[in-house]
TORLOLO-519394 format. One line per field, with one value per residue (C-alpha): x, y, z. Coordinates in steps of 0.05 Angstrom, whole numbers, m for minus. Each point is the difference from the previous one (the first is absolute). Last residue first. Example, Ala and Ser with C-alpha at 12.3 -4.5 7.8 and 13.67 -1.06 7.14 Angstrom:
u (273:m27)
v (m21:m69)
w (143:13)
# end
This chain:
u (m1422:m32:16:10:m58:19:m70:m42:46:16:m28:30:m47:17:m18:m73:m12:m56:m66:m38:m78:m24:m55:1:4:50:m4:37:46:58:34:68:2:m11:44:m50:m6:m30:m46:m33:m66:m42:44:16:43:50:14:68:3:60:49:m42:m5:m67:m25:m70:m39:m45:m22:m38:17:m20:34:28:25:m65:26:m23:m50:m10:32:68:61:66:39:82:25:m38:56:m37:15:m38:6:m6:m40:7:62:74:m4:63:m28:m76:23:43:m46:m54:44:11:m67:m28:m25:m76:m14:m55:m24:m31:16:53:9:73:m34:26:m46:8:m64:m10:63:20:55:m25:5:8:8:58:10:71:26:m14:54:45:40:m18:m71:45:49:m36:m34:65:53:m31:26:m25:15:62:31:m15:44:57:m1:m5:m53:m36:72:m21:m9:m71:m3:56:2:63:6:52:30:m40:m23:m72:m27:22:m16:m78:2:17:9:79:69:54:74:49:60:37:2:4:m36:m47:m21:m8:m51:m49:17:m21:m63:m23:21:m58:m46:2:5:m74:m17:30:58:4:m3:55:56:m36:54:69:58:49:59:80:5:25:m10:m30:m53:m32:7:m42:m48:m10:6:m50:m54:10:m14:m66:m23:16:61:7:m4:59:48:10:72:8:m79:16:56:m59:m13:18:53:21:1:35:66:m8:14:47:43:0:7:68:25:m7:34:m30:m3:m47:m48:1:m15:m60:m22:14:m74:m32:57:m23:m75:9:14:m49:m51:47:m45:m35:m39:m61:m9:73:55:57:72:32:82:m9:47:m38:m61:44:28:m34:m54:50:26:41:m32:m9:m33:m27:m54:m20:m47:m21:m30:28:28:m47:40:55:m31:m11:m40:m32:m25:m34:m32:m32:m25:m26:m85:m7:m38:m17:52:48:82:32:60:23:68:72:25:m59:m41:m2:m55:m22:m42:8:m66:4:m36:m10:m34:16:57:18:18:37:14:42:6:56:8:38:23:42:33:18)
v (m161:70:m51:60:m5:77:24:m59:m4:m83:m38:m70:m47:m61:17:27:m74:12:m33:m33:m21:m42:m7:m48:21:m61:m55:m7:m57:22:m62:25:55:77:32:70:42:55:25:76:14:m13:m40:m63:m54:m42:m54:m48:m57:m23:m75:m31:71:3:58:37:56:63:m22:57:37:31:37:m12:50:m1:m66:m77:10:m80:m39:14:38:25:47:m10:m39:43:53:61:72:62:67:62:74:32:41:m17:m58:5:34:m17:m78:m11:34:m54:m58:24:9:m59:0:m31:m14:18:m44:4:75:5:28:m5:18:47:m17:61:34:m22:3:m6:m17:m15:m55:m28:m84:m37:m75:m29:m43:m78:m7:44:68:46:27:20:23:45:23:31:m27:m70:m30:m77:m11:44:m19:m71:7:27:85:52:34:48:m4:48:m10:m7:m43:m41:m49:m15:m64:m30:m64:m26:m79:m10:78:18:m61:m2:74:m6:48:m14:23:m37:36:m48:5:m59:m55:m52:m47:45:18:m69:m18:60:m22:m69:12:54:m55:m48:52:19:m74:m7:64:m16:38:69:50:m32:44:59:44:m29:34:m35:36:m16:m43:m81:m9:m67:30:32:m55:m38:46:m6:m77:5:35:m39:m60:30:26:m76:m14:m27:67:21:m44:m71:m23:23:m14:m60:44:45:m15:73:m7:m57:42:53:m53:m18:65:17:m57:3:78:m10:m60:38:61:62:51:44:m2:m79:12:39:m53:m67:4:m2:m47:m58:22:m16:60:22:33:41:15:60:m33:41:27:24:m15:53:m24:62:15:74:6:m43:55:63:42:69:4:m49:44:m33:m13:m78:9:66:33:75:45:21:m19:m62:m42:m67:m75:17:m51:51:33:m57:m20:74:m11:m67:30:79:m8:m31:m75:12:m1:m48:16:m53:m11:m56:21:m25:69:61:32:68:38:73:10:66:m11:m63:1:75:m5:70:m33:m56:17:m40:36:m40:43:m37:m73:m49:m68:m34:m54:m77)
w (990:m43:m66:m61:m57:m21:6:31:63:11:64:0:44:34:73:m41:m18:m53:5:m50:2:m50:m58:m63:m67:m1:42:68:41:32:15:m35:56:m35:m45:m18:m67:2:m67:m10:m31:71:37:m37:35:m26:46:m17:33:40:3:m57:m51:m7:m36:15:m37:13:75:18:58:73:46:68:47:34:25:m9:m65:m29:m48:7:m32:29:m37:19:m55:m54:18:33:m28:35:m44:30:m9:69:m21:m14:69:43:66:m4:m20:53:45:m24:2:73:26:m30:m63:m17:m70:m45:m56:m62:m36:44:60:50:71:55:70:44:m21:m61:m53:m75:m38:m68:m44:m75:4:m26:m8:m11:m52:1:6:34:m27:m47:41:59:m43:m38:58:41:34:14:80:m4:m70:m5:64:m17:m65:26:m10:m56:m18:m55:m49:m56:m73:m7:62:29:62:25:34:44:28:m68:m16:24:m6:m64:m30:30:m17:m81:m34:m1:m6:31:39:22:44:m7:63:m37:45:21:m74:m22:55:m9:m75:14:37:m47:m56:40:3:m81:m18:17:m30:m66:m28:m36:67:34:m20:4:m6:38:20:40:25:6:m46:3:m77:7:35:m55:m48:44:15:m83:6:58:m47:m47:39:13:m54:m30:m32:m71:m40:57:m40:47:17:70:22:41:42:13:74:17:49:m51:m61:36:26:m82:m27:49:m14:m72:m9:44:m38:m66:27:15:m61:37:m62:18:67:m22:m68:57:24:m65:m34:51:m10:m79:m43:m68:43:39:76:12:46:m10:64:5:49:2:33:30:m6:m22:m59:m41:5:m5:47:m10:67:38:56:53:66:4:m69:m4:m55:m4:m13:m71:m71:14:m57:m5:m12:58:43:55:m67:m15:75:8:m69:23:56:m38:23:m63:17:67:60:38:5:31:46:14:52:m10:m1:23:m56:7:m30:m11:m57:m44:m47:m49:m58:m12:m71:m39:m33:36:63:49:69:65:52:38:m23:53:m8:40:m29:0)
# end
């Protein structure tokens, strides 16, 4: 178990800055995960706490001492890849025992801890089999397997999920959510993936082209966005944005866009006047909180085509076409509707994230 803590963290390589001066500090025993697009610097932030990357600068601490030049072995961290990484030519019993072996434990030693990980793991079965006999799956577990055998201080995983079926993929979130509080080991996993992210961290840092955009538990990010980016990043289906202006009649201040005006009251509207970068905005609404029906109820309401529609069972999907731009809506699973044809939407304006157009920043 460790505290973790990186303090302006930089990676270049060359003239590509990779990873530019984060601030993080990942607290002992917590799941922590860092979530972004496909090179926006995650998986180099978890090599070089792994010792894997050199820093270009900043620094590294492990429960306060300085780790930037210790190297990887010398850190006492258990790395889990997305391709298993596992020794082709060894069964899953020689897998797990290679690190304790390495420590020149005894034979006894390897054999007992071996076998007390196989059954946390339910992969005493698998023991004898070479990984070319294994399933993604059970490789997969071998490889956590051989991880926790070694009894580190931090986890760090990148995208250890990302090569196995989708079906096994929410079950093993189950189990590692499961693993990790039982252990107890501070552990640090990479991912794209939101619906990961969001069912197994304590926290989340979201990172964009190198930089860390927010920070926070997971509901704190969905329901509170930093900026745009995030707001669009995180949820499924992603959220909808519409270009606005803050604009007023009288005493009534309105949020227009190009289809739909909506009504502030006073305070929304002062909120907005005193934190809002100029009149130009940008409204985001999750497709959970659009409402659709057949007929015109408010003069909030605007109308849409239906563009295409995917059941899902428990919710239905809606996307909607307004004019050369697509929304997508979760309606009730009884919503009934044929495509190209026409329906009114409203967006709840309580559930609203209001974002400045010119540096995307959340005004709430």
């Amino acid at each position: 178990m460790v505290k973790v803590v990186l303090e302006k963290l930089t990676k270049k390589f060359g003239t590509t800055l990779a990873v530019d001066g984060i601030d993080l500090e990942i607290y002992d025993k917590e799941f922590f995960v860092l979530l972004g697009p496909s090179g926006c610097g995650k998986t180099t932030t978890l090599n070089m706490v792994a010792g894997l990357e050199p820093i270009t600068s900043g620094n590294i601490y492990f429960d306060g001492a300085l780790v930037n030049d210790r190297p990887p072995e010398k850190r006492d961290v258990a790395m889990v890849f997305q391709t298993y990484a596992l020794y082709p030519q060894m069964n899953a019993f020689d897998n797990m025992a290679f690190p304790l072996k390495i420590r020149k434990l005894s034979t006894s030693e390897i054999k007992s801890r071996v076998e007390k990980t196989a059954d946390m793991l339910h992969i005493r079965s698998l023991l004898d089999k070479k990984p070319y006999e294994m399933s993604g799956g059970e490789r997969q577990r071998v490889a956590l397997a051989r991880a926790i055998v070694r009894e580190p201080k931090a986890f760090l995983m990148d995208e250890p999920l990302s090569n196995i079926d989708a079906k096994l993929r929410v079950y093993m979130r189950a189990e590692l959510i499961r693993l990790q509080k039982d252990l107890q080991i501070t552990t640090i996993y990479v991912t794209h993936d939101q619906v990961e992210a969001m069912s197994m961290a304590d926290r989340v840092a979201i990172m964009n082209e190198g930089k860390v955009a927010q920070v926070s538990d997971p509901m704190t990010i969905f329901n509170h966005p930093s900026d745009s980016f995030v707001g669009g990043f995180v949820g499924t289906p992603p959220m909808n944005f519409f270009e606005a202006e803050f604009a007023k009649k009288g005493q009534q201040a309105y949020l227009q866009t190009s289809d739909f005006a909506l009504k502030l009251d006073t305070d929304t509207a002062m909120l907005i006047e005193e934190k809002a970068a100029g009149s130009e905005l940008t409204i985001g609404a999750r497709p959970q909180d659009i409402r659709l029906a057949s007929k015109r109820s408010s003069d909030e309401d605007f109308e849409a085509e239906v563009y295409a529609v995917e059941p899902l069972g428990t919710e239905t999907v809606v996307d909607l076409r307004i004019g050369d731009r697509l929304l997508k809506v979760v309606a009730s699973h009884t919503f009934e509707s044929k495509i190209t044809d026409k329906v009114w939407a409203n967006v709840d304006k309580k559930r609203i994230h209001v974002f400045n157009k010119s540096d995307g920043k959340n005004i709430f």
